[in-house]
C-alpha positions in Angstrom: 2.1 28.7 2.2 1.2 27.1 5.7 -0.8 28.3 8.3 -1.0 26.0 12.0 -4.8 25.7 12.6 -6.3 25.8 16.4 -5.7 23.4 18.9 -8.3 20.2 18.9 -11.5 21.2 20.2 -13.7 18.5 22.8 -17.2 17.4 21.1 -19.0 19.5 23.4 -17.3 22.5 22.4 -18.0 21.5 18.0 -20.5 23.8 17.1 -23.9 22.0 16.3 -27.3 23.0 14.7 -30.3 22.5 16.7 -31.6 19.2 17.3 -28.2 17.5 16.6 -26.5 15.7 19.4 -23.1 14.3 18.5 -21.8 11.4 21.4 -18.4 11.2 22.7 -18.3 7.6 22.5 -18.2 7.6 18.6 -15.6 6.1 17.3 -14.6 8.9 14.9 -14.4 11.1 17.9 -12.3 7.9 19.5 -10.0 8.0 16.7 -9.8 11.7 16.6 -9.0 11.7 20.3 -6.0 9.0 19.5 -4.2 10.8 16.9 -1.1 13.6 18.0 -2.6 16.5 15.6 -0.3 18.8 16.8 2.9 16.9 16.1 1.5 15.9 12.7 0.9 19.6 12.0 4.6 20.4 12.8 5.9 17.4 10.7 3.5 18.1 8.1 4.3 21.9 7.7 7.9 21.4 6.9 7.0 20.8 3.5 5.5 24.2 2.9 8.8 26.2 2.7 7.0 28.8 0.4 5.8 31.8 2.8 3.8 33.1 -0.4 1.0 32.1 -2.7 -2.7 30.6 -1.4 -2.8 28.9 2.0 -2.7 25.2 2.1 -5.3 23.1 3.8 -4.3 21.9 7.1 -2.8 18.7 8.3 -5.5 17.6 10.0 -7.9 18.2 7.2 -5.4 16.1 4.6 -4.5 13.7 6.8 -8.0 13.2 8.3 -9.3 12.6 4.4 -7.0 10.0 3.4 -7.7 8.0 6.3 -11.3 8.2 5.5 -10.8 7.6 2.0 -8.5 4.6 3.1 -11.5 3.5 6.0 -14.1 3.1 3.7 -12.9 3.0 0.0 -14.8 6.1 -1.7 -13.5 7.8 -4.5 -12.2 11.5 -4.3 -15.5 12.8 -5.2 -17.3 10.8 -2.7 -15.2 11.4 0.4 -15.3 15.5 -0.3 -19.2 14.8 -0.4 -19.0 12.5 3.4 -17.3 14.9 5.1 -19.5 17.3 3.7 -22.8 15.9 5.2 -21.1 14.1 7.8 -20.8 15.8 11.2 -18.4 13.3 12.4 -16.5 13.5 9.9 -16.1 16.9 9.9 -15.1 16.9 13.4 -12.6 14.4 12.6 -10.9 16.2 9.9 -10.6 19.6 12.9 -13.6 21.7 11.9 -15.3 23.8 15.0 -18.9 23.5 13.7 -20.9 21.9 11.4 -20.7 23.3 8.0 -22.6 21.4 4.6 -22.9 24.6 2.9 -19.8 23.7 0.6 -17.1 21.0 0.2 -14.5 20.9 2.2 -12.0 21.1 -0.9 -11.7 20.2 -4.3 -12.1 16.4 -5.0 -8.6 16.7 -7.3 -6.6 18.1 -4.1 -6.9 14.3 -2.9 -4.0 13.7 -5.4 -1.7 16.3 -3.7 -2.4 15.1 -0.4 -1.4 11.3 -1.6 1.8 12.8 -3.4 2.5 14.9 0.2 1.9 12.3 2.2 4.8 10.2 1.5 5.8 6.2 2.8 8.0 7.9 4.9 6.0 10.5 6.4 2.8 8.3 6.9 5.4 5.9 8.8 6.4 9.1 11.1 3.2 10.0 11.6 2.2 6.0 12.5 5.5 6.2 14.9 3.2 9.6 16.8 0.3 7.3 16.8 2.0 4.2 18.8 4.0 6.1 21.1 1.0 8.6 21.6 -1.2 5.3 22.2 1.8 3.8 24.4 1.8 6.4 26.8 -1.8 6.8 27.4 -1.5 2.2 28.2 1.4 3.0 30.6 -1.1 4.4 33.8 -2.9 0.5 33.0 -1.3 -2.9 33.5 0.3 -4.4 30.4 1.4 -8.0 30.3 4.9 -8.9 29.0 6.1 -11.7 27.4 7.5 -14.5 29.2 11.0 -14.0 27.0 10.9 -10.5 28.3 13.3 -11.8 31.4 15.7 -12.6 29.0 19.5 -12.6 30.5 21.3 -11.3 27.3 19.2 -8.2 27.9 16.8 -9.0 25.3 13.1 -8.6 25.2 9.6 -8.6 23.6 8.8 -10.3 20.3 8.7 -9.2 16.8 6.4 -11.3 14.5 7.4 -10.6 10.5 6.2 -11.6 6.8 5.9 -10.7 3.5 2.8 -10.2 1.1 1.8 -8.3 -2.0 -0.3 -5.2 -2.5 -2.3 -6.3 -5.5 -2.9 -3.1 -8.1 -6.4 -2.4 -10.2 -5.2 -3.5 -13.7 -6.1 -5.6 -16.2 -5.3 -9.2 -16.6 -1.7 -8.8 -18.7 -2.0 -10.5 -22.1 0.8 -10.3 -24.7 -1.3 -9.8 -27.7 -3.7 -7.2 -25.4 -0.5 -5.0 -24.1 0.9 -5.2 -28.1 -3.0 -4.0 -29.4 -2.7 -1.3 -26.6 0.9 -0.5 -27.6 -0.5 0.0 -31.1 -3.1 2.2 -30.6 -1.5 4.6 -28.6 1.9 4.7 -31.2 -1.4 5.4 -33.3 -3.2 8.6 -31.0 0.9 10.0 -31.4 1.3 9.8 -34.6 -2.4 11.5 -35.1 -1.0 14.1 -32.8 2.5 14.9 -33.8 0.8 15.2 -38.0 0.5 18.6 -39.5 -1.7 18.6 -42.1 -0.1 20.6 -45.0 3.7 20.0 -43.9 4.6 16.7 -44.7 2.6 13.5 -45.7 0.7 11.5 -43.1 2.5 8.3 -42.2 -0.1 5.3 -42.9 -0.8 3.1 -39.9 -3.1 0.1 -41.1 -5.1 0.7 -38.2 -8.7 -1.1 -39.4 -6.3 -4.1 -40.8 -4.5 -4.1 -37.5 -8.3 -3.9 -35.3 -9.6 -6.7 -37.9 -6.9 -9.1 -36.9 -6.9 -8.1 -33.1 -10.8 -8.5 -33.1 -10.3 -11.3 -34.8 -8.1 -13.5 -32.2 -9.9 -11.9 -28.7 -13.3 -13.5 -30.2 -11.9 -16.7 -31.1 -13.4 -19.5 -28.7 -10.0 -21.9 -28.5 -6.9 -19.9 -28.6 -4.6 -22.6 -29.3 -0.6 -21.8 -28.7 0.1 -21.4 -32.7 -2.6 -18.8 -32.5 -1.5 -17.0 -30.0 2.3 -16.9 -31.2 0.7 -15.5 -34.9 -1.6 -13.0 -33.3 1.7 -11.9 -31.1 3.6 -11.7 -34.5 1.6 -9.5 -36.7 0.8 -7.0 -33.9 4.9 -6.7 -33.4 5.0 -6.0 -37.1 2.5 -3.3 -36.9 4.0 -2.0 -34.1 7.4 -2.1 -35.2 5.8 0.2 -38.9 4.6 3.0 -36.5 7.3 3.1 -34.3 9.6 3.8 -37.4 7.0 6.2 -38.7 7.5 8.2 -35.1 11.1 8.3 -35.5 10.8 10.1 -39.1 8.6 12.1 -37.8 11.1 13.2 -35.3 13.9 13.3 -38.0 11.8 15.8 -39.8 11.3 18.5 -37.0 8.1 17.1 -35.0 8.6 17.4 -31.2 6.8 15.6 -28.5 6.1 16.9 -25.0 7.3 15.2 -21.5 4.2 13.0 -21.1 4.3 11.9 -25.2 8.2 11.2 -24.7 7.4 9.1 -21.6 4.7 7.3 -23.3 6.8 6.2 -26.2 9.6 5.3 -23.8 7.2 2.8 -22.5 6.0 1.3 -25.7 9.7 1.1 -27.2 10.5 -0.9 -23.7 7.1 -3.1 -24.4 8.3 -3.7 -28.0 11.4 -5.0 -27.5 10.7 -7.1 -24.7 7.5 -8.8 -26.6 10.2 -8.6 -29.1 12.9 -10.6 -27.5 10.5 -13.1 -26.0 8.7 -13.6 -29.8 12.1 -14.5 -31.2 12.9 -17.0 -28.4 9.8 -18.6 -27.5 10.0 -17.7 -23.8 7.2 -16.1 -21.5 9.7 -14.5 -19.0 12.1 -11.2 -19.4 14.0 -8.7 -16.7 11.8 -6.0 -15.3 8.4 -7.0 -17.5 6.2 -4.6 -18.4 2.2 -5.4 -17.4 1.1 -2.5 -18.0 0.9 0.5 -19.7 -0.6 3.2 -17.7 1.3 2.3 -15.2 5.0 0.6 -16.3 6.2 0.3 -12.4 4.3 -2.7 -11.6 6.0 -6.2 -12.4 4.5 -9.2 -11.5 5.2 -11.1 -7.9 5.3 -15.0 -8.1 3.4 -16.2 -5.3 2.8 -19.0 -5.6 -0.5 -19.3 -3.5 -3.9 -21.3 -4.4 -5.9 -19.5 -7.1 -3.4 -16.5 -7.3 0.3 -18.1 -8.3 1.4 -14.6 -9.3 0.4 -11.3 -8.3 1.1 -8.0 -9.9 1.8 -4.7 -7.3 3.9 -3.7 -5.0 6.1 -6.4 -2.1 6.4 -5.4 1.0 7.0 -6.7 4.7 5.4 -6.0 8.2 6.6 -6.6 11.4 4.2 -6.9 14.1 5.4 -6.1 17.8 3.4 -5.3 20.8 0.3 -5.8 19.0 1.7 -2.6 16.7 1.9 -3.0 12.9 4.9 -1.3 10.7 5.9 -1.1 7.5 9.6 -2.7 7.1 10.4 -3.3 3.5 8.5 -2.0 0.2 9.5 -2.5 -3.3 7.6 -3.2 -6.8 10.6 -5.4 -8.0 10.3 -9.1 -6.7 12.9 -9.7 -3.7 13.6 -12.5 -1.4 12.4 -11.2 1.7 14.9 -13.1 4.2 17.6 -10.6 3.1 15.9 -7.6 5.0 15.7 -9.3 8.5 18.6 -8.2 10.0 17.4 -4.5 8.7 14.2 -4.5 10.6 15.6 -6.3 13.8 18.5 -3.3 13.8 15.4 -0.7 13.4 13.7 -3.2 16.3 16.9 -2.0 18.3 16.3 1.7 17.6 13.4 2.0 18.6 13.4 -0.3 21.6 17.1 0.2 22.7 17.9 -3.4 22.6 17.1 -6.8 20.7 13.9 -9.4 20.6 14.2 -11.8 22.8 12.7 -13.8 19.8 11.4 -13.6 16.0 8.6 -15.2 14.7 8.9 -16.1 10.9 8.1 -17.9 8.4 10.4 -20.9 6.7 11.8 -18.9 3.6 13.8 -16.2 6.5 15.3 -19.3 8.0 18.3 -19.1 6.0 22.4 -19.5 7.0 22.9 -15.6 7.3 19.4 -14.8 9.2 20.7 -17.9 11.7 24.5 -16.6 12.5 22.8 -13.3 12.9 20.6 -14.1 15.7 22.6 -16.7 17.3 25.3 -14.2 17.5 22.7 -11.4 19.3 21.1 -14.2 21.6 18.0 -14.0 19.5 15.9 -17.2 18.9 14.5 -17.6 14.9 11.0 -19.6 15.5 11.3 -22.8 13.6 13.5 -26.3 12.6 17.1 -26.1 12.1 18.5 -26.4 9.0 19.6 -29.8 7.6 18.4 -33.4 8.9 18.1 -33.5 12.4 20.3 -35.6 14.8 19.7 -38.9 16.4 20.4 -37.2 19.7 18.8 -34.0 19.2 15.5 -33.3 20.7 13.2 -31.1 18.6 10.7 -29.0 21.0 7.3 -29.6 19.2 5.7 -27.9 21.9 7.4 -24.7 21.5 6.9 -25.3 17.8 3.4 -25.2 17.8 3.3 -22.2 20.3 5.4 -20.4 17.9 3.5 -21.0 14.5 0.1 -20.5 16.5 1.1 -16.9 17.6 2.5 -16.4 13.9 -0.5 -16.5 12.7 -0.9 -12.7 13.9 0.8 -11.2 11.1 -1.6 -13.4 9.0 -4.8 -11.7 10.7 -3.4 -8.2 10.2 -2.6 -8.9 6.4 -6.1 -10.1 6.2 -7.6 -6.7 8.2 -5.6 -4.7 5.8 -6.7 -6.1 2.6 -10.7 -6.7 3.6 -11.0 -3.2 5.3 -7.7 -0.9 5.2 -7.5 -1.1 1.0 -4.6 -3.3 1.5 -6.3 -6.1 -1.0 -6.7 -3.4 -4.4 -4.7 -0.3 -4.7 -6.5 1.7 -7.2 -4.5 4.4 -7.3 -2.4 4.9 -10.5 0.9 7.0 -9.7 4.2 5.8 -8.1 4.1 7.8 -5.3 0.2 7.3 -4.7 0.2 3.6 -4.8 3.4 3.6 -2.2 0.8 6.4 -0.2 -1.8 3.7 -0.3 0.1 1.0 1.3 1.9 3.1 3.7 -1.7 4.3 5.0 -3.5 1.1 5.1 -0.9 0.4 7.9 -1.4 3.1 9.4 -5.0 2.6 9.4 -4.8 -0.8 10.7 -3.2 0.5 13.7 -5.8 2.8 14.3 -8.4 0.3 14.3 -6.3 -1.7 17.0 -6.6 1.2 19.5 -10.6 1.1 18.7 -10.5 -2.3 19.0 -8.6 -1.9 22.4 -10.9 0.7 23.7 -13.9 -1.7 23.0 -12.7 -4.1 25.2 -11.6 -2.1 27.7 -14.9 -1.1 27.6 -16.8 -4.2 27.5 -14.6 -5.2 30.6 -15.4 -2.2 32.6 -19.3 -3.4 32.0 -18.8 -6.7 33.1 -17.0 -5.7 36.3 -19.7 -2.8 37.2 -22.3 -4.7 35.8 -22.1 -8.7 36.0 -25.9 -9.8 36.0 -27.1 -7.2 33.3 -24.4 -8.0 30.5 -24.2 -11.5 31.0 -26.7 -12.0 28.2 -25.0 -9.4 26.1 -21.9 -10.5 26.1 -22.4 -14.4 26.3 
């Protein structure tokens, strides 16, 4: 069950020990002072629909954790232990005086919180955040963009792109995933044995080790190697998977996680399989992994990292505000969800950009018809070989790709300090938590970043000599 907590507290009111003085200016108190707590409460108890049982920790407290967890990159342990010793912190997350006398909740609750906080809800809650944000700009002046006095009633500029949320596995190798394979058609067949009913299937385990061993510490791993390695691990595979299956036969039983488990590995042996057989290095919906069978590998094609393996997924940028568009763990071509996000563009604004900022691969025949019929302009050349009477803007050109480059900065923010650039969680749902949050982080360090400068310009008007020096 779900109880609301009490309304946000000011720092002055936090309860502090003697000889601690907390500052307003802080920028966990910033953030804390940014962030809609009580509409995230009422979003975030409509999943409690239980009125029995132990009372859930709050909102705030959830919420406030992932975001530190997400800020800085601790593990569960280490972000229970922060807010712990951290007044700050603990202010942050809605407590109304410093308390280190125990941990604010068990370090394995930070899995329910990632499987609660869904993609979708994170992107509510990042929806509070701007418009919350939004309303406290509207007292100040805001510049527009020149496109903003747009005669088809269009306005504003969204700035969109695609990249790939790299997860924390290991380097996929087809004779490493086939050794893995093995072993753990091995730990089943250990477990699913009763000694004294029926006769222990034989694995070859320390001939199978001997070979594998035997091919990871060669020095050249020439392509007939490889291919022979690759073939007797399939064989040793393909004797244990056949020893499961009479074991089944015979009355043995597996539970849901075992069943899952050998889903995977029957999936990774007849792909390996069917790519042995054929001589090819590509198959539908590959399997990298076996803790975690979702992730398939993104082709690239950048310097030094040609293919990638995690999650897609596109941003949009608009107003200097960062949302999540488009997320998937299967490899799409990202042009086809333009028209999606300039329709959710619509929703939100109540009418179109006046222009979209893209890169090459969404300047396709569809994306083009689409905006020329709404009066939109797609950044970039047309299509085709240009005519010998048609005068190309390389002005505007240049103005467009240099304020581009945006997106490019915020994918760089995300993956240097929002946990954009390794997810390290392992689950479905927590790896889509991770990516979801690392925009909404992002976002939050854009109102910081917003309040220094509002700040530093305040100084320089009050105070010209004195921070000349300081800010020079």
């Amino acid at each position: 069950m779900y109880k609301f907590g009490s309304k946000q507290i000011s720092i002055h009111e936090f309860g502090q020990p003697i000889g601690m003085t907390l500052h307003e200016d802080n920028r966990w108190v910033k953030k804390a002072q940014s962030i809609p707590w009580d509409e995230i409460e009422k979003r975030y108890a409509k999943l409690f629909t239980n009125q029995k049982g132990n009372v859930a920790k709050t909102a705030r407290l959830a919420v406030g954790a992932c975001i530190i967890q997400a800020e800085y990159g601790y593990s569960d342990l280490e972000t229970a232990l922060q807010i712990q010793e951290t007044a700050y912190l603990q202010y942050f997350c809605g407590y109304k005086e410093y308390d280190d006398s125990k941990l604010p909740f068990d370090p394995s609750l930070m899995v329910r919180f990632r499987k609660r906080l869904t993609p979708e809800i994170l992107g509510e809650i990042n929806e509070l955040i701007i418009a919350n944000a939004k309303v406290k700009e509207a007292t100040s002046e805001s510049s527009k963009d020149d496109d903003d006095d747009n005669p088809s009633g269009n306005g504003g500029t969204m700035i969109v792109d695609a990249t790939c949320a790299p997860s924390h596995i290991k380097y996929p190798q087809d004779t490493t995933l086939l050794n893995e394979a093995r072993a753990l058609t091995e730990k089943l067949i250990d477990e699913m044995h009763v000694p004294g009913e029926r006769t222990k299937p034989r694995t070859y385990r320390k001939q199978a080790h001997k070979d594998y061993m035997a091919f990871a510490r060669s020095r050249k791993k020439t392509a007939k190697k490889v291919h022979k390695s690759i073939g007797k691990q399939l064989n040793y595979l393909k004797r244990n998977l056949g020893s499961i299956d009479a074991l089944l036969e015979q009355g043995a039983a597996l539970n849901k996680r075992q069943a899952e488990k050998l889903a995977v590995v029957h999936t990774v042996y007849e792909q390996q399989k069917y790519m042995y057989d054929n001589n090819t290095h590509s198959v539908p919906n590959r399997i990298v992994s076996l803790s975690q069978p979702f992730i398939r590998p993104i082709v690239r094609g950048k310097a030094g990292k040609p293919v990638e393996f995690g999650a897609k997924l596109d941003i949009s940028v608009a107003d200097g505000w960062t949302r999540l568009e488009v997320f998937s763990f299967d490899a799409y071509n990202e042009a086809g969800n333009l028209a999606a996000m300039i329709e959710r563009y619509r929703e939100r604004n109540g009418h179109d950009p006046s222009r979209v900022l893209a890169d090459k691969i969404y300047r396709n025949r569809d994306n083009l018809r689409y905006c020329k019929e709404r009066n939109i302009r797609l950044s970039g050349p047309a299509l085709g070989r240009p005519g010998k009477d048609v005068r190309i803007d390389r002005k505007q050109n240049y103005m467009d790709e240099c304020e581009r480059v945006e997106v490019e900065r915020r994918f760089s923010l995300a993956k240097r300090k929002c946990g954009l650039g390794l997810i390290v969680t392992r689950l479905q749902e927590t790896v889509l938590h991770s990516i979801a949050l690392s925009i909404l982080v992002l976002n939050l360090r854009t109102i910081q970043c917003a309040f220094l400068w509002m700040l530093e310009f305040l100084l320089r008007r009050l105070f010209p000599r004195e921070n000349t020096l300081l800010f020079s």
